[in-house]
Short mmCIF file of the C-alpha atoms (twelve columns), coordinates in Angstrom:
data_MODEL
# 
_entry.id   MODEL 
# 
loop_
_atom_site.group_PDB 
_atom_site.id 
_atom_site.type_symbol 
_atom_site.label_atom_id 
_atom_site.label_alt_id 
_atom_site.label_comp_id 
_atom_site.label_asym_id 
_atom_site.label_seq_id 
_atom_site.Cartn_x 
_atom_site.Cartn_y 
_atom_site.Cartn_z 
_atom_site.pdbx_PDB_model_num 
ATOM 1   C CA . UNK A 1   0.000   0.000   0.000   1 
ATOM 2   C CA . UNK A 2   0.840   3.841   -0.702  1 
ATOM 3   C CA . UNK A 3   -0.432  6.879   -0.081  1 
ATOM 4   C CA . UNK A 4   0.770   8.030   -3.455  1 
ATOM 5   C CA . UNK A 5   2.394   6.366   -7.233  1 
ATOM 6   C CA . UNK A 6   6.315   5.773   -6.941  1 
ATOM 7   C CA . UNK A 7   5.980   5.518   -2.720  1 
ATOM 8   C CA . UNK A 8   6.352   1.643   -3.256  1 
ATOM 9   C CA . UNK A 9   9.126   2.156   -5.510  1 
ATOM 10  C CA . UNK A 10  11.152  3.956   -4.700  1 
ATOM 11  C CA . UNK A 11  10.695  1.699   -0.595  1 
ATOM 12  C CA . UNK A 12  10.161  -1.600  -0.975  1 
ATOM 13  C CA . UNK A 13  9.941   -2.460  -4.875  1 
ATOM 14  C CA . UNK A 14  13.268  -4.623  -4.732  1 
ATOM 15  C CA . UNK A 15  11.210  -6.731  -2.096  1 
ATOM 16  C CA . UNK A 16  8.675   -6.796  -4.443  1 
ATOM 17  C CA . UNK A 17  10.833  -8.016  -7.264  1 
ATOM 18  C CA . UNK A 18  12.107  -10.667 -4.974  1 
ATOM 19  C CA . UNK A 19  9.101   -11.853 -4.184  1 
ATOM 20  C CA . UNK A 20  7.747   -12.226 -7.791  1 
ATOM 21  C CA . UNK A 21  10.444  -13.896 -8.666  1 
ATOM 22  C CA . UNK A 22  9.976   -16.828 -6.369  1 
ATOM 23  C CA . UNK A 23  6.457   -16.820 -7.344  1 
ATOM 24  C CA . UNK A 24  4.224   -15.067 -5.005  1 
ATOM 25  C CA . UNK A 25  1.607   -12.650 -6.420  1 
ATOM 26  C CA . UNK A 26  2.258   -9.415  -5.061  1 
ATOM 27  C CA . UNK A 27  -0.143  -6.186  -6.080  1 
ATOM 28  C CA . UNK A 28  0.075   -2.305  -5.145  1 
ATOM 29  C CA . UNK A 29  -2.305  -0.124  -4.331  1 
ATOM 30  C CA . UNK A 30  -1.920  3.598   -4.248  1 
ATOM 31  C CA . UNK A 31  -4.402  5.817   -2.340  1 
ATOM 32  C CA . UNK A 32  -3.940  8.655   -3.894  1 
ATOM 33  C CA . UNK A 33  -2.979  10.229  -7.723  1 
ATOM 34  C CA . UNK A 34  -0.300  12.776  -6.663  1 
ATOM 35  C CA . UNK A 35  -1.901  15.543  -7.813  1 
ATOM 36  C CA . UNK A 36  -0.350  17.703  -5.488  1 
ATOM 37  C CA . UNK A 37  2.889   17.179  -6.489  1 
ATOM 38  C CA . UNK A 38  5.353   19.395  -8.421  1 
ATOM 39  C CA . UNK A 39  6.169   17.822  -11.050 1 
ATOM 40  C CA . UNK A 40  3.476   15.846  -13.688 1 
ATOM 41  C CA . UNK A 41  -0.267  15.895  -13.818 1 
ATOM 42  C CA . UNK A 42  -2.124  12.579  -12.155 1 
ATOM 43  C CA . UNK A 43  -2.947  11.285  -15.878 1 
ATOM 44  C CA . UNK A 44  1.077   10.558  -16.275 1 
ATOM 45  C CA . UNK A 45  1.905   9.358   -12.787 1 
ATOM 46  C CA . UNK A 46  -0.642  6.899   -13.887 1 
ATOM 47  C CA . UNK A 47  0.694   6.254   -17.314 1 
ATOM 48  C CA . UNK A 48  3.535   5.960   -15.408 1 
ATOM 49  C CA . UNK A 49  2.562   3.759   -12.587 1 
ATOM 50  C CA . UNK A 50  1.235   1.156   -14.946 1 
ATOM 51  C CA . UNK A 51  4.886   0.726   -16.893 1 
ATOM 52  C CA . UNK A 52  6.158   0.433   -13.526 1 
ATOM 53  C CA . UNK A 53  3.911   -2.183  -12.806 1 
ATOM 54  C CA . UNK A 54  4.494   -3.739  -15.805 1 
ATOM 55  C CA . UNK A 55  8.495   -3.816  -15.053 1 
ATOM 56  C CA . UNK A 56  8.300   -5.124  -11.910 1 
ATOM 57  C CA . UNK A 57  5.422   -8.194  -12.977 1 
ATOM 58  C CA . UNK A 58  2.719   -7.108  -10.742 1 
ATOM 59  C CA . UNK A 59  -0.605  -9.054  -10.459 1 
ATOM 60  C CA . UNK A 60  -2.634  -6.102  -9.660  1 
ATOM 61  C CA . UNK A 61  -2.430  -1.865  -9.306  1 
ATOM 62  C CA . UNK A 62  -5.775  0.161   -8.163  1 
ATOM 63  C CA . UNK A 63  -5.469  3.614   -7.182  1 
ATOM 64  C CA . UNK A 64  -8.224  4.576   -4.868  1 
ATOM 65  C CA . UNK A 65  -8.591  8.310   -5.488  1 
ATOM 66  C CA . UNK A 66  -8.108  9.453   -2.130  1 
ATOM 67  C CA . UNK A 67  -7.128  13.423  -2.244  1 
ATOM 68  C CA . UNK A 68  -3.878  13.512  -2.269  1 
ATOM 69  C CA . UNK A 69  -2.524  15.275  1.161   1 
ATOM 70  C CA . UNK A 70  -6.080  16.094  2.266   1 
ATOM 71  C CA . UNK A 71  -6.622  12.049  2.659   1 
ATOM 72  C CA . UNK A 72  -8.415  11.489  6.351   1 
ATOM 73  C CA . UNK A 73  -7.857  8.539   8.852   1 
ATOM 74  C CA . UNK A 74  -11.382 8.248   9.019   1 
ATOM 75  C CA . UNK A 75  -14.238 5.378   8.500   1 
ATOM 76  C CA . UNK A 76  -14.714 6.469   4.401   1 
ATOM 77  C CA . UNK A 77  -10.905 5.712   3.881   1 
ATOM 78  C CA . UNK A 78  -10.322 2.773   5.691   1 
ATOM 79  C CA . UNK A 79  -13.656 0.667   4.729   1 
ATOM 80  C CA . UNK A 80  -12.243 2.031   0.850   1 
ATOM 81  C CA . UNK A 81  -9.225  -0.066  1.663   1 
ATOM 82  C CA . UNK A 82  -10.476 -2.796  3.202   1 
ATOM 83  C CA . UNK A 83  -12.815 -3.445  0.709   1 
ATOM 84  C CA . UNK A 84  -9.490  -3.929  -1.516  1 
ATOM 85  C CA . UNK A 85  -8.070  -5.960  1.588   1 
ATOM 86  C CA . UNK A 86  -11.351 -8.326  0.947   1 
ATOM 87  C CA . UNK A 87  -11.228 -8.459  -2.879  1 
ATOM 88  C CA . UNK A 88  -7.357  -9.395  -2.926  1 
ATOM 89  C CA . UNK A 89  -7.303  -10.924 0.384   1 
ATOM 90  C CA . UNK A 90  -3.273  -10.580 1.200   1 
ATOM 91  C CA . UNK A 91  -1.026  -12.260 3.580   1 
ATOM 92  C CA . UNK A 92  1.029   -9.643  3.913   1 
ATOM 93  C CA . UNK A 93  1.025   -6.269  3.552   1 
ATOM 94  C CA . UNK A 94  3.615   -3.666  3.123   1 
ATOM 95  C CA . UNK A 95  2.966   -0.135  3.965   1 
ATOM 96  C CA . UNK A 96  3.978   3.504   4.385   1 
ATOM 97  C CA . UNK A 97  6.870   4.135   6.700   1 
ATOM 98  C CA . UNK A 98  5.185   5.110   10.377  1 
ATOM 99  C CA . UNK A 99  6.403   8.902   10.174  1 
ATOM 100 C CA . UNK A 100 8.407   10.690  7.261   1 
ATOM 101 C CA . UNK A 101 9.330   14.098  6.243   1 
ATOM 102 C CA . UNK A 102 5.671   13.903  3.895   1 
ATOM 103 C CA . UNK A 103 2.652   13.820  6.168   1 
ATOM 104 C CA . UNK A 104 0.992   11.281  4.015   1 
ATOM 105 C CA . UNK A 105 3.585   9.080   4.443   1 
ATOM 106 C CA . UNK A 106 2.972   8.786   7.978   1 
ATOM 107 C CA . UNK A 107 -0.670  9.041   7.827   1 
ATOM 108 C CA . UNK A 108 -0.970  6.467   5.158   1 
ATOM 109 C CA . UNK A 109 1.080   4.202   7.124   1 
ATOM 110 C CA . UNK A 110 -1.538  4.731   9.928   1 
ATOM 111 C CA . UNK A 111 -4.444  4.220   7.650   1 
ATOM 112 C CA . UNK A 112 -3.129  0.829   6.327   1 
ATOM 113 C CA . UNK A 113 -2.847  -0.775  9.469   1 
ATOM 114 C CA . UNK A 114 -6.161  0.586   11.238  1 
ATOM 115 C CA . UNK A 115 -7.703  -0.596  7.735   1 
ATOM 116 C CA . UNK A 116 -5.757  -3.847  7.994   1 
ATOM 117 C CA . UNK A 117 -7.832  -4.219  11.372  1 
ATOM 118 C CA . UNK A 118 -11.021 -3.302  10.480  1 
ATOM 119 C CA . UNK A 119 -11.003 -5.800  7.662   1 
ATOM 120 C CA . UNK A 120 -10.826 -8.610  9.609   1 
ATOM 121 C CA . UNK A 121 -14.085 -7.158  11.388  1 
ATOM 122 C CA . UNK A 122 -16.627 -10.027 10.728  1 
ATOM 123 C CA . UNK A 123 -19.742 -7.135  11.943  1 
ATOM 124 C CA . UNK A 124 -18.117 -4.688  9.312   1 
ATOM 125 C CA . UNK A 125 -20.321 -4.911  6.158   1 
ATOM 126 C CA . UNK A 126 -18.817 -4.162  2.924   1 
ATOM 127 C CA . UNK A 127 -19.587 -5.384  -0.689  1 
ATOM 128 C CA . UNK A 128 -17.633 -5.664  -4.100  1 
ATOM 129 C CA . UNK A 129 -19.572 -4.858  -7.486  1 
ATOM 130 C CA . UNK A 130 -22.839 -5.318  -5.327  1 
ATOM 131 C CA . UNK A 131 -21.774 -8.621  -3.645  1 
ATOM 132 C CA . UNK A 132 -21.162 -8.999  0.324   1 
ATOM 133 C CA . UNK A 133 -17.205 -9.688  0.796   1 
ATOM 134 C CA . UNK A 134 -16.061 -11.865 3.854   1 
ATOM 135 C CA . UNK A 135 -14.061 -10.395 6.445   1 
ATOM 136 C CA . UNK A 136 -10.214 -10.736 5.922   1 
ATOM 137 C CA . UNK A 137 -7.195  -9.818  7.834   1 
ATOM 138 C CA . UNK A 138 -3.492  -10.054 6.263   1 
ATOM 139 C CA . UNK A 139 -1.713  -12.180 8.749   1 
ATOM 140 C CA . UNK A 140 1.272   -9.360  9.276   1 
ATOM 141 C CA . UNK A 141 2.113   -5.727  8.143   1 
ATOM 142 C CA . UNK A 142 5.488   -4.415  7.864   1 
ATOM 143 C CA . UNK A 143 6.110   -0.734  6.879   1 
ATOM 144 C CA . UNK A 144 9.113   0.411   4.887   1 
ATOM 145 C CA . UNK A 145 11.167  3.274   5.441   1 
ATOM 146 C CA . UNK A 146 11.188  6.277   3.408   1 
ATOM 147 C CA . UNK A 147 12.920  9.327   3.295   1 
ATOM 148 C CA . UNK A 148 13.647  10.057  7.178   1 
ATOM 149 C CA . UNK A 149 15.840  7.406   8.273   1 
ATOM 150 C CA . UNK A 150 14.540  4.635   10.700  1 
ATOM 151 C CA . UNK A 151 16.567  1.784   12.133  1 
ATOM 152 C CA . UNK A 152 15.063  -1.511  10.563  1 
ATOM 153 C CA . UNK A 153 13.692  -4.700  12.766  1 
ATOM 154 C CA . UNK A 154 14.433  -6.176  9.438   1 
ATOM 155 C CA . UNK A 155 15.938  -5.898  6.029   1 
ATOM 156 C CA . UNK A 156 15.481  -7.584  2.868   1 
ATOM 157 C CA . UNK A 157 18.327  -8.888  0.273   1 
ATOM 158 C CA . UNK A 158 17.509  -7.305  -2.783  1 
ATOM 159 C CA . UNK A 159 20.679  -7.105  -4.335  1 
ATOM 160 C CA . UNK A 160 20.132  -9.873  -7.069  1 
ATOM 161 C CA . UNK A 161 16.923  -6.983  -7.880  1 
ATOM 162 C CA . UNK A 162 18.541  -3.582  -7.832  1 
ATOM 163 C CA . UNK A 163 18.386  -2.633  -11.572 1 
ATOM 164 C CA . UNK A 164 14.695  -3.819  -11.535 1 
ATOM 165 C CA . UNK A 165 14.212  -1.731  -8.306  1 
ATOM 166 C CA . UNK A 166 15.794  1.330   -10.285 1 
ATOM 167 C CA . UNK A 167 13.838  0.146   -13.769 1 
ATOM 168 C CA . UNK A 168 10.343  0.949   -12.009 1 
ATOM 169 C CA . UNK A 169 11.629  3.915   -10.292 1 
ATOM 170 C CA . UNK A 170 12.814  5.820   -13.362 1 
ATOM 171 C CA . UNK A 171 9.439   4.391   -14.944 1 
ATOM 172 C CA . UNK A 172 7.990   7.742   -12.781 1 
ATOM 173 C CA . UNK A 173 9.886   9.893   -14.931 1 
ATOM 174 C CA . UNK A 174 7.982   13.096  -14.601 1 
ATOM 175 C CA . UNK A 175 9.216   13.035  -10.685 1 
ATOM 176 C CA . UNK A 176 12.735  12.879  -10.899 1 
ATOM 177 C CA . UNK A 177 16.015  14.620  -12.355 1 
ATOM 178 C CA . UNK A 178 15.391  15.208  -16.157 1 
ATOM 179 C CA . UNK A 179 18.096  18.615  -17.232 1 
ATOM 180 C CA . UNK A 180 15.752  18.969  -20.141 1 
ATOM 181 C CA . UNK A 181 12.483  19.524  -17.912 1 
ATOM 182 C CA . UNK A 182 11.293  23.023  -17.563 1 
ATOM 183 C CA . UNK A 183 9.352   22.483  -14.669 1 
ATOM 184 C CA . UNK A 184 9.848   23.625  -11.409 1 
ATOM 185 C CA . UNK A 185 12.237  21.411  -9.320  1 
ATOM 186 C CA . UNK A 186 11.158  19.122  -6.237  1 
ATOM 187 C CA . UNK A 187 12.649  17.741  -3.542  1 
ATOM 188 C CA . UNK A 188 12.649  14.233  -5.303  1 
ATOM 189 C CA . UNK A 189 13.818  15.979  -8.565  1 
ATOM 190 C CA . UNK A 190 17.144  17.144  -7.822  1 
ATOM 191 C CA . UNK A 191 20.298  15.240  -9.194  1 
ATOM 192 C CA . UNK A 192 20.817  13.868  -5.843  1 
ATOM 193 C CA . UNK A 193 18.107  12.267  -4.967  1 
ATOM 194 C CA . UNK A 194 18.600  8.501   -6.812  1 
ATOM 195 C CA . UNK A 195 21.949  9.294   -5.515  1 
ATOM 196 C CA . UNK A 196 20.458  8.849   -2.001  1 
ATOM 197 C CA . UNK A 197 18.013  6.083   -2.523  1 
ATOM 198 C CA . UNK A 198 21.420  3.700   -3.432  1 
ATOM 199 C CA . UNK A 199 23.109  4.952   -0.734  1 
ATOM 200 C CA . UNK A 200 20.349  3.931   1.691   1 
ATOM 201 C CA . UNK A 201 19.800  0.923   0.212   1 
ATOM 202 C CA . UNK A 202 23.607  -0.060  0.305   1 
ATOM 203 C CA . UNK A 203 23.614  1.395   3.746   1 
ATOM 204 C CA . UNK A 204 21.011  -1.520  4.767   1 
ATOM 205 C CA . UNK A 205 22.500  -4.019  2.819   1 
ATOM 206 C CA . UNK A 206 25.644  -3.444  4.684   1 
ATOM 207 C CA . UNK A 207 23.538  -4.305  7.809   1 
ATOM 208 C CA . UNK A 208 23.530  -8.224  6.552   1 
ATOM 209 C CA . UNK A 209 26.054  -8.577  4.825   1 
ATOM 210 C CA . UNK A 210 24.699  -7.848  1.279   1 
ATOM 211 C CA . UNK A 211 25.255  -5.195  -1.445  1 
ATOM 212 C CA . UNK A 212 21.635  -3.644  -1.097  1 
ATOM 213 C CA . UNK A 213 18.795  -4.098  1.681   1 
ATOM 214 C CA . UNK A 214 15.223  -2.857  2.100   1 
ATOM 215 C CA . UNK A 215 14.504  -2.304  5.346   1 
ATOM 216 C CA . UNK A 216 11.105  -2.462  7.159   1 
ATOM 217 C CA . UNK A 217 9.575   -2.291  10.757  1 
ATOM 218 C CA . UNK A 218 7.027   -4.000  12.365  1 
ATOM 219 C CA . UNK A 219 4.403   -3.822  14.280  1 
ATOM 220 C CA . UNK A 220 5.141   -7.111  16.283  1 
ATOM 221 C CA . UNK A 221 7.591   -9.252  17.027  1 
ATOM 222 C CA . UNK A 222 7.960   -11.844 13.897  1 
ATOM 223 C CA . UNK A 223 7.760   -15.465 14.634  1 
ATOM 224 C CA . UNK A 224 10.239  -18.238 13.612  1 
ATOM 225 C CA . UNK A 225 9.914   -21.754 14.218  1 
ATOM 226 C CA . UNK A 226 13.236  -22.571 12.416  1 
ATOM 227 C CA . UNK A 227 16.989  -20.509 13.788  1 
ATOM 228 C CA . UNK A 228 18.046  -21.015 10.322  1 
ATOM 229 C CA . UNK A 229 15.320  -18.827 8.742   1 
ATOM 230 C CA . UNK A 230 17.095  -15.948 10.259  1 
ATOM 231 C CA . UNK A 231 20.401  -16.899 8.320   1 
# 
């Protein structure tokens, strides 16, 4: 989940990419369009979304519309969500970092895991296309880490991903350093920035022992029946 197009990208997409690749189905969906960004209008970031998705082998994309920074941690938004917990019913889900220099970030974060919850709520009553969905709850959530920098409870190997990672990223085009543009520059647009995501991720993958990490925290202790899982 993320609050807006590129959040999962430019977090947790090598995870993603890992993941595919051993055969799970793994989906993203984006609250809002953006359209309070900089850079772009909300029609490209979701041209721009869905060749990301298409890099990266996704099973599913939805963008729920939310308003983009004006989103609310209220009933509306979190029976919207889980009524896409219900229709996908994951085992996992991945979410916004739990606080970032962008509000939303934090907020969406929030929003995931209260609609996480409520999805699993057998007296909550929601319905896809007309027909009544069955309660679900993801077994675990784990938020990534975003711009601010959080010490991980756990990171992900994802250096055998990293130019797959950096394929879907540069998919969002609109959003990051292009000398050519002439629109204004962002935070995200300066030369810099890309710059920073690999040092971050190399930064985390030094943490294990591996050329580039994701890293993630959670919101309870993970399990293990098996020491060597942790290897």
């Amino acid at each position: 989940m993320a609050a807006h197009p590129d959040d999962a990208e430019l977090s947790c997409s090598g995870t993603v990419a890992a993941h595919i690749a051993k055969g799970y189905k793994v989906g993203i969906l984006d609250f809002t369009q953006g359209e309070m960004g900089t850079r772009g209008t909300p029609e490209l970031r979701l041209e721009e979304a869905q060749k990301s998705s298409e890099t990266l082998g996704l099973s599913m994309r939805e963008n729920l519309g939310f308003r983009d920074v004006f989103f609310l941690e209220d009933e509306e938004h979190q029976k919207a969500i889980a009524r896409v917990i219900r229709k996908y019913r994951p085992e996992i889900v991945l979410a916004n970092a739990v606080s970032d220099r962008h509000p939303d970030h934090g907020k969406g974060g929030i929003l995931a895991s209260k609609a996480c919850f409520v999805s699993g709520l057998r007296m909550l009553k929601t319905e896809d296309k007309g027909v009544p969905q069955e309660a679900w709850r993801p077994k675990v959530i784990y938020h990534y880490i975003q711009n601010n920098f959080i010490e991980p409870d756990l990171v992900v190997d994802i250096s055998d991903y990293w130019e797959k990672k950096m394929a879907s990223i540069k998919a969002f085009k609109s959003q990051f350093h292009d000398p050519n543009s002439q629109e204004p520059e962002s935070f995200i647009s300066t030369p810099g920035f890309l710059e920073f995501i690999q040092a971050r991720a190399r930064e985390y993958g030094h943490k294990i022992g591996v050329q580039y990490g994701e890293g993630f925290t959670v919101e309870r202790v993970p399990g293990v029946n098996d020491l060597f899982d942790l290897i």
